[in-house]
Biopython code that builds the backbone (N, CA, C, O; Angstrom):
import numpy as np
from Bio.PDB.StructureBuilder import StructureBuilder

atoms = [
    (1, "UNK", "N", (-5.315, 5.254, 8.413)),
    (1, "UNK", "CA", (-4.671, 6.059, 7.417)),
    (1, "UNK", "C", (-3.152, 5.911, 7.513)),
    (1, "UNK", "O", (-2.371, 5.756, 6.575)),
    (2, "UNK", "N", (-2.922, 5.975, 8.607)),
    (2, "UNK", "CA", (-1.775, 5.349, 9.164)),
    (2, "UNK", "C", (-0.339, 4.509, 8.214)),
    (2, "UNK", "O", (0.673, 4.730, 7.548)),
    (3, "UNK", "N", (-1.470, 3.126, 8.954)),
    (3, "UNK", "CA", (-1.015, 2.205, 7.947)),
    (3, "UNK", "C", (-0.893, 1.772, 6.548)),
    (3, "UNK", "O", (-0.114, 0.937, 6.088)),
    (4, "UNK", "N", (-1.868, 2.536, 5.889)),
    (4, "UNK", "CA", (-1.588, 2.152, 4.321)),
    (4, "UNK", "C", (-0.753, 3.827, 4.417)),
    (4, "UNK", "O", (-1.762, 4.529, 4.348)),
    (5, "UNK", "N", (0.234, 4.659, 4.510)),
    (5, "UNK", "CA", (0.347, 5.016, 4.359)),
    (5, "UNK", "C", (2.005, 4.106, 4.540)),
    (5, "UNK", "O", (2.783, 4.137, 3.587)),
    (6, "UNK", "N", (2.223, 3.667, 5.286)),
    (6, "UNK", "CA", (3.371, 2.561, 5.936)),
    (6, "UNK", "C", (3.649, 1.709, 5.044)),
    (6, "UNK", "O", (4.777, 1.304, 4.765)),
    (7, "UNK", "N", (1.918, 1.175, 4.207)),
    (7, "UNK", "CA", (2.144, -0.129, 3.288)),
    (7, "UNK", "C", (2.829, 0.480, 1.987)),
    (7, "UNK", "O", (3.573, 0.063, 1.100)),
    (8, "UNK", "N", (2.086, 1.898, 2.381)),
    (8, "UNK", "CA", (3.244, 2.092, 0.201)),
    (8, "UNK", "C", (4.419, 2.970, 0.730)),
    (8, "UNK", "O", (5.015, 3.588, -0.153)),
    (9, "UNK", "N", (4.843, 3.131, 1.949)),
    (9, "UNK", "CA", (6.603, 3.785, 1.724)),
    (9, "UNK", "C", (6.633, 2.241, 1.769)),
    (9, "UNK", "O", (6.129, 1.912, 0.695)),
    (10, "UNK", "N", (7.064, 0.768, 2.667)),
    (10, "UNK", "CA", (7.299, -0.134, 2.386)),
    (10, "UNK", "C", (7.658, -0.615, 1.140)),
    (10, "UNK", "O", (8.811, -0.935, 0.854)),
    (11, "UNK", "N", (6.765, -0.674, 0.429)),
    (11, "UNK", "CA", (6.495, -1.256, -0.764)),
    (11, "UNK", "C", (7.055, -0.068, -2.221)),
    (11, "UNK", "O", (7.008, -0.417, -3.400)),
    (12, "UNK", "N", (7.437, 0.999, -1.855)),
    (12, "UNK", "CA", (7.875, 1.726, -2.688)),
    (12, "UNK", "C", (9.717, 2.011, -3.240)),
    (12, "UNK", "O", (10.428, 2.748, -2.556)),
    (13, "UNK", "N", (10.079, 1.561, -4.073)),
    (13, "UNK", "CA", (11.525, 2.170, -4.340)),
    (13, "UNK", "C", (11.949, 3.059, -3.510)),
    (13, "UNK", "O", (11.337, 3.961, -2.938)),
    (14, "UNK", "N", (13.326, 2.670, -3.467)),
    (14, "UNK", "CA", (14.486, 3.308, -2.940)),
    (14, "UNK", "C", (14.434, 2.935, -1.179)),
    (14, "UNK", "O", (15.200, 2.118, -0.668)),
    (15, "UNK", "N", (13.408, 3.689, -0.426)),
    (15, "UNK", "CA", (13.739, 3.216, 1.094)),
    (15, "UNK", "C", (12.538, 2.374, 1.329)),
    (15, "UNK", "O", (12.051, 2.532, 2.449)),
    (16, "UNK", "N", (11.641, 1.095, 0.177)),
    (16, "UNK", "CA", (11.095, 0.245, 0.762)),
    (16, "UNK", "C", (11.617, -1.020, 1.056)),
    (16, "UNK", "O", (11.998, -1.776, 0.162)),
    (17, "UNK", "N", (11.674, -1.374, 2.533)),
    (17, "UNK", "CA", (12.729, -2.613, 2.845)),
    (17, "UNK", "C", (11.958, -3.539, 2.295)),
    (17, "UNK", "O", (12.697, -4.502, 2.092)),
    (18, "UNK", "N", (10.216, -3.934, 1.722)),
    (18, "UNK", "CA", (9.251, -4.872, 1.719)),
    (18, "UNK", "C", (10.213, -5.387, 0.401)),
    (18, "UNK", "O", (10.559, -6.556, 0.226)),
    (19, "UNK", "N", (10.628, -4.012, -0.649)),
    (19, "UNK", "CA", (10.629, -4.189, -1.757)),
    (19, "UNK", "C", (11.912, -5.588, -2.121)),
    (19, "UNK", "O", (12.036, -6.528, -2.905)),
    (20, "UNK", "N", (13.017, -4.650, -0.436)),
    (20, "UNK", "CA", (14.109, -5.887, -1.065)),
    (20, "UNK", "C", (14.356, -7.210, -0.559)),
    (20, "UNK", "O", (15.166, -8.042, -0.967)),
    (21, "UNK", "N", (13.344, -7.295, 0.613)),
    (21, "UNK", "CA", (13.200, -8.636, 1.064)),
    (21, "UNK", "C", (12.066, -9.318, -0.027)),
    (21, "UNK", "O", (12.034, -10.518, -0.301)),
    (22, "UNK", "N", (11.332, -8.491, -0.473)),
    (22, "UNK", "CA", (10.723, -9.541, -1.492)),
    (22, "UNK", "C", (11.555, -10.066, -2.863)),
    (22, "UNK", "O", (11.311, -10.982, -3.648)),
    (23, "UNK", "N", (12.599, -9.119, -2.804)),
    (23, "UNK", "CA", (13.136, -9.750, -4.129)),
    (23, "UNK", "C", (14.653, -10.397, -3.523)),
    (23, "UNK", "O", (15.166, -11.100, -4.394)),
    (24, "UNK", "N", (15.372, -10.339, -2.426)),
    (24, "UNK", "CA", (15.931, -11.528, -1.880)),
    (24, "UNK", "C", (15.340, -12.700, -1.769)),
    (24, "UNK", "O", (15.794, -13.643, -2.416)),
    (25, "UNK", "N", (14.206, -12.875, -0.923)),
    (25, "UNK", "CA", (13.146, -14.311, -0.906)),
    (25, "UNK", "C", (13.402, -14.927, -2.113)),
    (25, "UNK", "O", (14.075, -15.953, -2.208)),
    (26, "UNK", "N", (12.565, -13.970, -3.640)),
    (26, "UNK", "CA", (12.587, -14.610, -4.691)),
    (26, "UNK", "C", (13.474, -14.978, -5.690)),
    (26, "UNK", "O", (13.319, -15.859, -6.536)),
    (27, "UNK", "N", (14.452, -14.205, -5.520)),
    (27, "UNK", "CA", (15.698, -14.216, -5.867)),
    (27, "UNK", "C", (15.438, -13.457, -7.734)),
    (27, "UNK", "O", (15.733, -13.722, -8.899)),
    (28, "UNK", "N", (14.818, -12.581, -7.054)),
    (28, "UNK", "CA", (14.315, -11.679, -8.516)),
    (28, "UNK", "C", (15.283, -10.240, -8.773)),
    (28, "UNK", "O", (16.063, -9.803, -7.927)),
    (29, "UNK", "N", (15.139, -9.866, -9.590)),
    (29, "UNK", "CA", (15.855, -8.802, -9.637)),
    (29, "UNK", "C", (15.199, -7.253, -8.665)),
    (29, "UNK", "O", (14.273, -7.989, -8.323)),
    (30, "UNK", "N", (14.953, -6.246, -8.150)),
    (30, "UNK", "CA", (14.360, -5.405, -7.319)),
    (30, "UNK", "C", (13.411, -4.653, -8.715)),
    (30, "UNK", "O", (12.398, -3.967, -8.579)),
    (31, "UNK", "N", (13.799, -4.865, -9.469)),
    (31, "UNK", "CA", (13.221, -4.036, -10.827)),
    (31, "UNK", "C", (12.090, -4.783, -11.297)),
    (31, "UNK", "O", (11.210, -4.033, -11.719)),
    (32, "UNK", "N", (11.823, -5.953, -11.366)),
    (32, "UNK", "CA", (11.160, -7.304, -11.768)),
    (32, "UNK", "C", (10.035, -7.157, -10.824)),
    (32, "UNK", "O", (8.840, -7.157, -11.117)),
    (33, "UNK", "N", (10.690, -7.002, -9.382)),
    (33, "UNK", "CA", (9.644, -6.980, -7.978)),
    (33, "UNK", "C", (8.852, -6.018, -8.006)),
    (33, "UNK", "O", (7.669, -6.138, -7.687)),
    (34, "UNK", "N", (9.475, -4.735, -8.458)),
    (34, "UNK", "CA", (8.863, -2.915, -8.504)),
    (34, "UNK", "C", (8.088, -2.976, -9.670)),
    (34, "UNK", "O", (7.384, -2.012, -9.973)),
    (35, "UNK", "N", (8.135, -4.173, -10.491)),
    (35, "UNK", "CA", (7.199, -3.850, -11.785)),
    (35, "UNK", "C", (5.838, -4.688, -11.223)),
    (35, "UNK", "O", (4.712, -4.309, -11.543)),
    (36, "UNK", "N", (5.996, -5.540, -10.594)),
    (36, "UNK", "CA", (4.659, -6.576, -10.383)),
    (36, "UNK", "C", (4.028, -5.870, -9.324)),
    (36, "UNK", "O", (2.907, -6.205, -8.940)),
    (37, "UNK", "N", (4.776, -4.732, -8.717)),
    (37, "UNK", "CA", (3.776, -4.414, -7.258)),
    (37, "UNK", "C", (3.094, -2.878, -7.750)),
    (37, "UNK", "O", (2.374, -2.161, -7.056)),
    (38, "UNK", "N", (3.579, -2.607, -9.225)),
    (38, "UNK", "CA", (2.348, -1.329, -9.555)),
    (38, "UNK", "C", (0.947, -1.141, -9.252)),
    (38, "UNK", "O", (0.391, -0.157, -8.764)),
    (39, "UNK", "N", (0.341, -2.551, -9.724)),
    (39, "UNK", "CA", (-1.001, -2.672, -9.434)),
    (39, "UNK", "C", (-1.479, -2.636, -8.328)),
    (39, "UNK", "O", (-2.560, -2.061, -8.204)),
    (40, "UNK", "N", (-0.866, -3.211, -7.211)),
    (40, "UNK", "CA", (-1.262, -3.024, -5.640)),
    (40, "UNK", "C", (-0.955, -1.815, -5.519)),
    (40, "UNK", "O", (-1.846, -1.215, -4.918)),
    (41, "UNK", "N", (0.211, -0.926, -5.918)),
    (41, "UNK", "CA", (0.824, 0.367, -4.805)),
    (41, "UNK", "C", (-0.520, 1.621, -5.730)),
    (41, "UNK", "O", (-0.898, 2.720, -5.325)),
    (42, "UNK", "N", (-0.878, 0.974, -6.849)),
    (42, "UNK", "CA", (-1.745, 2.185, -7.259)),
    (42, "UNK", "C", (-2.828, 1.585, -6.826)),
    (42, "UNK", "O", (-3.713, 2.196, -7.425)),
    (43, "UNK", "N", (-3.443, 0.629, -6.046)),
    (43, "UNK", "CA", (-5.100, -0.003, -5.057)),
    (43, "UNK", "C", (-4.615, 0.745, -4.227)),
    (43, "UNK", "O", (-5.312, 1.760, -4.194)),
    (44, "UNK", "N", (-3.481, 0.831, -3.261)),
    (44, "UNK", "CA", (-3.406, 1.090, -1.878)),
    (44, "UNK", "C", (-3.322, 2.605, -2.271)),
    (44, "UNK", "O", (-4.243, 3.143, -1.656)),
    (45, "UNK", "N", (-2.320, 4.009, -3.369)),
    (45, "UNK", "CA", (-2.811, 4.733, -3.110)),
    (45, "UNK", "C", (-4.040, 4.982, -3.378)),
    (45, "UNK", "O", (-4.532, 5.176, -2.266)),
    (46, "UNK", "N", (-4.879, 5.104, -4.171)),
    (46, "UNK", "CA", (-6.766, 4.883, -4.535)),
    (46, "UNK", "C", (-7.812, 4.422, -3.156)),
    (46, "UNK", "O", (-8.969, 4.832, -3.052)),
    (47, "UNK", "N", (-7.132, 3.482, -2.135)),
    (47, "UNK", "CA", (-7.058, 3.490, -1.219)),
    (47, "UNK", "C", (-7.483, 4.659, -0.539)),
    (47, "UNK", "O", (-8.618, 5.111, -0.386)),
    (48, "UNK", "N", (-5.877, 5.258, 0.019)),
    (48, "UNK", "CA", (-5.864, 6.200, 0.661)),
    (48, "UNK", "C", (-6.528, 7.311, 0.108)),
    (48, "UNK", "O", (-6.675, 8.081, 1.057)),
    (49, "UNK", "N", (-6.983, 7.790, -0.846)),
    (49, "UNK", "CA", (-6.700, 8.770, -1.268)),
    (49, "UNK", "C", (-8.750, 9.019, -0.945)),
    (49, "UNK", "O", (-9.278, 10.131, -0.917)),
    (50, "UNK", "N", (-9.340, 7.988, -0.795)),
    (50, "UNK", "CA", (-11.048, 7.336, -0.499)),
    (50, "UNK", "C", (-10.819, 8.423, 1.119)),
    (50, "UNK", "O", (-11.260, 9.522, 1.458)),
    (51, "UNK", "N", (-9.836, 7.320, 1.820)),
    (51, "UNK", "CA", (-9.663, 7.047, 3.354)),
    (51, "UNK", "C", (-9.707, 8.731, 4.029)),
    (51, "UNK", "O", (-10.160, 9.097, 5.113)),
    (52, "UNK", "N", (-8.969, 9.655, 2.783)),
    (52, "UNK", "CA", (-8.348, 10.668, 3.462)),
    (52, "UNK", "C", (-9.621, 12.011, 2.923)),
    (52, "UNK", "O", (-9.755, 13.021, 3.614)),
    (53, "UNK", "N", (-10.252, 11.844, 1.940)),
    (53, "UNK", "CA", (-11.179, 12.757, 1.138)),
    (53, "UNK", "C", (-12.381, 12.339, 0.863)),
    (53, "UNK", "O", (-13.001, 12.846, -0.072)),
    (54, "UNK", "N", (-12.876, 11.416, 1.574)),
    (54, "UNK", "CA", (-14.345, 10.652, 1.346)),
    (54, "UNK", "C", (-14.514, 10.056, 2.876)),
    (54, "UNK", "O", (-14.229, 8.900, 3.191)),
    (55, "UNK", "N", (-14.980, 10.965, 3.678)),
    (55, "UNK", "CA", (-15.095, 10.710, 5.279)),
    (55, "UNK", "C", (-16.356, 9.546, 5.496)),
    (55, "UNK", "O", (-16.414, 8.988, 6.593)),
    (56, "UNK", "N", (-17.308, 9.211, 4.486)),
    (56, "UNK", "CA", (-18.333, 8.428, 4.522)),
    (56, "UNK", "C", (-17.530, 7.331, 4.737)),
    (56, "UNK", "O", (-17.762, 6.598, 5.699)),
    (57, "UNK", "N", (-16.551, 7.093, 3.924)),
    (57, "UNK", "CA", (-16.198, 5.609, 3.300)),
    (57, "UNK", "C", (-15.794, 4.541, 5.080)),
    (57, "UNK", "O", (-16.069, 3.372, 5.350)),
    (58, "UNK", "N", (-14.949, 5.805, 6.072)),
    (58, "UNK", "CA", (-14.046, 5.447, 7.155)),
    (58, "UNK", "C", (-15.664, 5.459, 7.916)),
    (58, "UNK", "O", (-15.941, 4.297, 8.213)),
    (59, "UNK", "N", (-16.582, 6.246, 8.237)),
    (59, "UNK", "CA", (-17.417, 5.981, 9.407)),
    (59, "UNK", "C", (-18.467, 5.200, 8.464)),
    (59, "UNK", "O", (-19.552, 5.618, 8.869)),
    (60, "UNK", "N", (-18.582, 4.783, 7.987)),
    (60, "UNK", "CA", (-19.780, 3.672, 7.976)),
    (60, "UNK", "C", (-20.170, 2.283, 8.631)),
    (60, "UNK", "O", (-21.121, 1.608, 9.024)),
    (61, "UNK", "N", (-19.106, 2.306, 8.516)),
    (61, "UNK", "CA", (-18.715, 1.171, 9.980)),
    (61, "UNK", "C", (-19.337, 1.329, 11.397)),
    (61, "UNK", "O", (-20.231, 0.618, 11.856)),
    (62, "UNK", "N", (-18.850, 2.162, 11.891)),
    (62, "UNK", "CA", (-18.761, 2.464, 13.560)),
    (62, "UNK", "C", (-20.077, 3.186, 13.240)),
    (62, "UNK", "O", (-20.654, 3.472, 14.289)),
    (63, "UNK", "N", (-20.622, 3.504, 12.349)),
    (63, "UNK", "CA", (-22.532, 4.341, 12.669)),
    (63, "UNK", "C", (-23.071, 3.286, 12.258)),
    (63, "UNK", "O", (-24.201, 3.739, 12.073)),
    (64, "UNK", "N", (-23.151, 2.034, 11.918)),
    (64, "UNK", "CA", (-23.633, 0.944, 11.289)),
    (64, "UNK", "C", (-23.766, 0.287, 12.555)),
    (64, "UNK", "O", (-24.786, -0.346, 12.831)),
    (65, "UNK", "N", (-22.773, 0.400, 13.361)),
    (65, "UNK", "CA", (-22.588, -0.672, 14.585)),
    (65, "UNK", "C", (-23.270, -0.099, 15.843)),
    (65, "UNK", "O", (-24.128, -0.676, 16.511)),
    (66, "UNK", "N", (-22.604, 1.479, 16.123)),
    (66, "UNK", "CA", (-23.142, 2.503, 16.844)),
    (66, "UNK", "C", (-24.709, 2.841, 16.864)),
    (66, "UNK", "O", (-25.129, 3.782, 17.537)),
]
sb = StructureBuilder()
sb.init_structure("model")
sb.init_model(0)
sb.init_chain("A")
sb.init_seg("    ")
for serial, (resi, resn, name, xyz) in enumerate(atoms, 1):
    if name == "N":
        sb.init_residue(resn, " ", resi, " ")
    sb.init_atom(name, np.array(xyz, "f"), 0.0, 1.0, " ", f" {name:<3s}", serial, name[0])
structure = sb.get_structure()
């Protein structure tokens, strides 16, 4: 929960550093970069939002294996 919680401040305006090294690399504008990463930052919250209010989704794993 942690970590996708890490992946969208990253990846989010204003204090995401992902946001401005991805648009230094590409040499894009930060606005250009923040428009193409909507679709991921709204998977990853939809994501979390499973991870944090749907307790099946996280143990199915470890009782599958267990």
């Amino acid at each position: 929960m942690a970590t996708i919680n890490f992946a969208i401040g990253m990846a989010t305006p204003l204090f995401g550093y992902s946001l401005f090294v991805g648009a230094a690399i590409s040499r894009l504008s930060v606005e250009e970069v923040r428009k193409a990463l909507w679709l991921m930052l709204r998977v990853k919250i939809l994501v979390l939002a499973l991870i944090t209010y749907v307790p099946w989704v996280v143990l199915a794993l470890p009782r599958l294996l267990g």
